[in-house]
C-alpha positions in Angstrom: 110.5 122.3 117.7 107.5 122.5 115.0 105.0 124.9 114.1 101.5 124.7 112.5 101.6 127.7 110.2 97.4 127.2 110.3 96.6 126.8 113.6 99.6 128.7 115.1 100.8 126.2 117.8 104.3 125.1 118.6 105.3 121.2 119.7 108.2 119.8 120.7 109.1 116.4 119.8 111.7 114.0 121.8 114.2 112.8 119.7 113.8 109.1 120.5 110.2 108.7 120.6 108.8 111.8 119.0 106.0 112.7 121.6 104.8 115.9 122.1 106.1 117.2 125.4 104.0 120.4 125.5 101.8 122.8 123.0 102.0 126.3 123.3 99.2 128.3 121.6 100.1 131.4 120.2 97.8 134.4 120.9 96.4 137.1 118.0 94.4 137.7 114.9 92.7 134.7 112.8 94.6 136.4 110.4 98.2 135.6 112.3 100.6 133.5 110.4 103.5 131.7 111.9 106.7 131.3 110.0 109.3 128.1 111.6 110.6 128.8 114.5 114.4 129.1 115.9 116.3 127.8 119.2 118.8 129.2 121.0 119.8 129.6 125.0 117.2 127.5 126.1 114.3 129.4 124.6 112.1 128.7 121.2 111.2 132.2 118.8 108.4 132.4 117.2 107.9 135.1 114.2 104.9 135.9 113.5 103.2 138.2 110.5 100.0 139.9 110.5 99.9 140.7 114.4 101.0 143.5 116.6 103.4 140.6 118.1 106.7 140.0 115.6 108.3 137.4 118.1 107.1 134.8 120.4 109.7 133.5 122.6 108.9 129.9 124.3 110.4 128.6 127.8 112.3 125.6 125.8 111.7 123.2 128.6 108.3 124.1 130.0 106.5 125.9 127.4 105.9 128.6 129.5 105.9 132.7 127.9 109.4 134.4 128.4 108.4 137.5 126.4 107.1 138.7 123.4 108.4 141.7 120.8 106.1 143.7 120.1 105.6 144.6 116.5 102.6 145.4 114.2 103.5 143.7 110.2 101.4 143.0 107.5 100.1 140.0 106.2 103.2 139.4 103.5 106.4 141.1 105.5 109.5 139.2 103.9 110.0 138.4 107.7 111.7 134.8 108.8 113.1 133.7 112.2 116.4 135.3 114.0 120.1 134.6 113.4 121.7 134.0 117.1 125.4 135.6 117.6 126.9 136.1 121.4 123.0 136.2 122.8 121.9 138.7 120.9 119.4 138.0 118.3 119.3 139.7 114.7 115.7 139.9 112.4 114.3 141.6 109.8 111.0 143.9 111.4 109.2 147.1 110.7 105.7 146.7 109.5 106.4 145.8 105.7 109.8 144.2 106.8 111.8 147.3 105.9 113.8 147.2 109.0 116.7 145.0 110.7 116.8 144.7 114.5 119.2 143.6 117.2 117.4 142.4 120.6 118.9 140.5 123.7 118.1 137.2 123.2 117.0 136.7 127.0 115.5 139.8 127.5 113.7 140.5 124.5 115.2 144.2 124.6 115.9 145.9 121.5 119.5 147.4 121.3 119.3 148.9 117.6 117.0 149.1 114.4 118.2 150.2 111.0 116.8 150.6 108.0 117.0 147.6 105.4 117.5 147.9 101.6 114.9 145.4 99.7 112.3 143.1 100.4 113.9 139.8 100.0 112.4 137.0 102.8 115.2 135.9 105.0 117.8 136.1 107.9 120.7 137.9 108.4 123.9 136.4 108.9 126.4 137.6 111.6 129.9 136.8 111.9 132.3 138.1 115.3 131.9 141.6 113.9 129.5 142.4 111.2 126.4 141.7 110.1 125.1 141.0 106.3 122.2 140.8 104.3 121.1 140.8 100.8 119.0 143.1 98.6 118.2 145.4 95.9 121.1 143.4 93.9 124.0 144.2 96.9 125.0 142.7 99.8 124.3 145.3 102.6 127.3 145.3 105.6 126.6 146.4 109.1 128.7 146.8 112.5 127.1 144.0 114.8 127.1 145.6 118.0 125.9 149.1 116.9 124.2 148.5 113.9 125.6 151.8 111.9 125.7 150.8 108.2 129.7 150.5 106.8 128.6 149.9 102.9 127.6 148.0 100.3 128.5 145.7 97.5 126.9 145.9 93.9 126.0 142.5 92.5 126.8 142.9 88.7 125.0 139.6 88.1 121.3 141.0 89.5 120.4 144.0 88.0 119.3 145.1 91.1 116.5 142.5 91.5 115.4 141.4 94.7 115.7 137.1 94.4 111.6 135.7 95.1 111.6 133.3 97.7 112.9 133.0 100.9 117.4 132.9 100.7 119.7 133.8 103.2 124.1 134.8 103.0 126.5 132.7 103.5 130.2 133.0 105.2 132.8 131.9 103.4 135.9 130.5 104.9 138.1 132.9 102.8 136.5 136.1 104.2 133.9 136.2 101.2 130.3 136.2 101.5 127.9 134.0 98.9 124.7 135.4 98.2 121.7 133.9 96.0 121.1 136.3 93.0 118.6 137.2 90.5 118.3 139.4 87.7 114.8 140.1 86.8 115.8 140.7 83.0 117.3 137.2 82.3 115.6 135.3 85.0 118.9 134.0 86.4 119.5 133.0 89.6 123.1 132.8 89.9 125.0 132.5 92.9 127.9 135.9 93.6 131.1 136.2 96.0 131.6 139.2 97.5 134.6 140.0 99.4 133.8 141.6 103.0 137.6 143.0 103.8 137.7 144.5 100.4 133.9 145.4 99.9 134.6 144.0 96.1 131.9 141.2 94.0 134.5 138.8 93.2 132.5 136.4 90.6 129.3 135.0 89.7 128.6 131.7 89.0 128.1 129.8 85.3 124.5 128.5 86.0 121.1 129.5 88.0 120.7 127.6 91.5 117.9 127.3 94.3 118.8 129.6 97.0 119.1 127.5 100.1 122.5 126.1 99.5 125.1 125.0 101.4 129.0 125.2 102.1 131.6 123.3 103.6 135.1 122.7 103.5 135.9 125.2 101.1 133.3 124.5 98.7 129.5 125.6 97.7 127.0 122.6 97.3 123.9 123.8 95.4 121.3 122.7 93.5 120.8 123.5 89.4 117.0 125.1 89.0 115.0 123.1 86.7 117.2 119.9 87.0 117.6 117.3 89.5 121.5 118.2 89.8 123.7 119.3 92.4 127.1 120.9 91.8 130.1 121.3 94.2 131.6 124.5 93.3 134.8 126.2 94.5 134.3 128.8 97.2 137.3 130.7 96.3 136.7 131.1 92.9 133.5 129.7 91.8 134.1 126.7 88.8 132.0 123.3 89.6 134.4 120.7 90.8 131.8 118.0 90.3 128.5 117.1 89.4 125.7 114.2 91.0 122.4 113.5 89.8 120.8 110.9 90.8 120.0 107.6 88.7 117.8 107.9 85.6 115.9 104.5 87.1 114.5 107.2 89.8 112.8 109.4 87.7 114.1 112.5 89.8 113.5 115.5 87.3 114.0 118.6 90.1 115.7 119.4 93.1 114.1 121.3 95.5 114.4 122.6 99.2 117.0 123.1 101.4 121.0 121.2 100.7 123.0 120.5 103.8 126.4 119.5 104.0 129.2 117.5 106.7 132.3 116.2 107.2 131.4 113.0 104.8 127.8 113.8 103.6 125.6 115.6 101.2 121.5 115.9 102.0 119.5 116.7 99.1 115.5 116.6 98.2 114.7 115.7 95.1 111.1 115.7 93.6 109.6 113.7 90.3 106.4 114.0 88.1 105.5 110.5 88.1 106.2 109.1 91.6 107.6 109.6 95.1 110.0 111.9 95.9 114.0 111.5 97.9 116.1 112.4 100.3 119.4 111.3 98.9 122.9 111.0 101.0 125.9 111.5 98.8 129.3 111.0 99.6 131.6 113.8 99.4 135.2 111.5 98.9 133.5 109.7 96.1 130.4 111.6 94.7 128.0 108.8 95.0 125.0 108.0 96.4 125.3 106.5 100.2 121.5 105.7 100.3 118.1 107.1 99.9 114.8 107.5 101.2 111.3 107.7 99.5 110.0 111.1 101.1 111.3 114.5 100.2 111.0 117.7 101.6 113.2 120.2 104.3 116.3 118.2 106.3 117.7 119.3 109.3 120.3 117.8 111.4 120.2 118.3 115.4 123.9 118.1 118.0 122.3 114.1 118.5 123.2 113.8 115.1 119.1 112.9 114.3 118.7 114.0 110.6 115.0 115.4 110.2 112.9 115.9 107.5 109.7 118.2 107.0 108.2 116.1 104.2 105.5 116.7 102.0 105.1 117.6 98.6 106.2 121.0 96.7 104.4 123.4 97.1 102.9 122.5 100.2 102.8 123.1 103.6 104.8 119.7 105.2 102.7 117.2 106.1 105.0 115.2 108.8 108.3 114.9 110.3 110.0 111.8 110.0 113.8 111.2 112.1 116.5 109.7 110.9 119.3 108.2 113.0 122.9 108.6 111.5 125.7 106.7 112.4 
């Protein structure tokens, strides 16, 4: 499913010819922006900013209303799309973004709102029994089915900044949580462990990274800022296990976007100066490059194991969506 964040309508595409099967025009304010949206129990949400409507949520297979949330935010609420656990949905809201909800995912009934620390642009992220989020340099805990805050964890590394730019937490498979950091003194953007059972920071990481990294098999694969690298750290304790870059005869100077990792594969955007732009595949056995291809921009990966990409250049909305089929 795709949105146009300037003329606020959302498309699906089939996955083996890419055709629009319906449009759905969202209703408000010239003003309205629409953020991507999210999928889960056969329905499509919408958020929306700068309306009196905070989620739009899309019959999946018609493209038909189910509901909407009502919600007035202004133009710039650090507001993205809902994290799905057992049905229920779970967004930041309140006009300015200074809130976290749980609604019913089918119903569009809200079951608890809570005040949120910071103003950072992202998603929860929910596990069987809690619920986390990062901001004001801690990670913020919260019982999942009641909401009632149960404490927080101060990030040594952050100063208390708030990181700019959208980021989002990360379970770990040892019962930590990873967070994007920033300190506002140094200009670091390092990435912190916390531990959830034992509400404890547990490290910080050597250099500064893009926020939208990835983990997978017991380790964290992010990109360097400023450098076209991408390191495989240790989940458990943080150390880079290995490096990739890609070749110099690309002329790849930055990494940007989102990285995303499987059983066998890396994804990762890379963007140059001088020329076009990749999507690289890198082999997590041998650290190498499986192939490439010469557009860059946000991958996802769907259950039909179609890999897509929101290319475009930095900086810019995407211009196109272009499908890959994996083997």
């Amino acid at each position: 499913y795709v949105g146009d964040e300037y003329h606020t309508t959302v498309k699906p595409l089939d996955e083996t010819t890419g055709a629009e099967k319906w449009t759905y025009k969202l209703t408000g304010p010239a003003t309205m922006h629409a953020m991507a949206p999210a999928a889960s129990g056969g329905l499509v949400y919408v958020p929306t900013t700068d309306s009196d409507t905070l989620l739009t949520a899309i019959d999946a297979n018609t493209g038909t209303l189910r509901f909407r949330y009502g919600q007035n935010t202004l133009p710039l609420a650090p507001i993205l799309a809902p994290t799905f656990r057992s049905g229920v949905a779970y967004f930041f809201a309140g006009t300015s973004g200074n809130e976290m909800h749980a609604m019913g995912g089918l119903s569009g009934i809200r079951q608890w709102s809570r005040p949120r620390v910071g103003t950072v642009a992202s998603s929860p992220a929910v596990d069987n029994n809690l619920v986390y989020y990062y901001g004001a340099g801690a990670l913020h805990i919260h019982d999942r089915v009641t909401g009632d805050p149960l404490g927080s964890i101060v990030d040594p590394a952050s100063a208390g900044g708030n990181p700019p730019g959208a980021t989002a937490v990360a379970n770990g498979s040892p019962g930590n949580a990873i967070a994007n950091s920033y300190n506002p003194g140094t200009n670091l953007h390092k990435l912190s462990s916390f531990n959830i059972a034992n509400r404890q920071w547990e490290w910080s990481s050597q250099y500064s990274y893009r926020p939208l990294f990835a983990l997978a098999g017991g380790g964290i694969y992010a990109t360097r800022r400023g450098t076209a690298t991408l390191d495989a750290l240790d989940l458990g304790r943080g150390p880079v296990l290995w490096s990739w870059a890609p070749p110099a005869a690309d002329s790849q100077y930055f990494a940007i976007y989102n990285v995303i990792a499987t059983k066998n594969l890396l994804f990762v955007s890379t963007e140059s100066t001088t020329g076009p732009g990749y999507l690289y595949a890198i082999d997590l056995a041998t650290h190498q490059e499986v192939w490439k291809y010469p557009e860059t921009g946000y991958p996802v990966i769907s259950a039909n194991r179609i890999l897509y990409l929101a290319a475009g250049e930095s900086g810019k909305a995407p211009r196109k969506v272009v499908a890959i089929k994996l083997r």
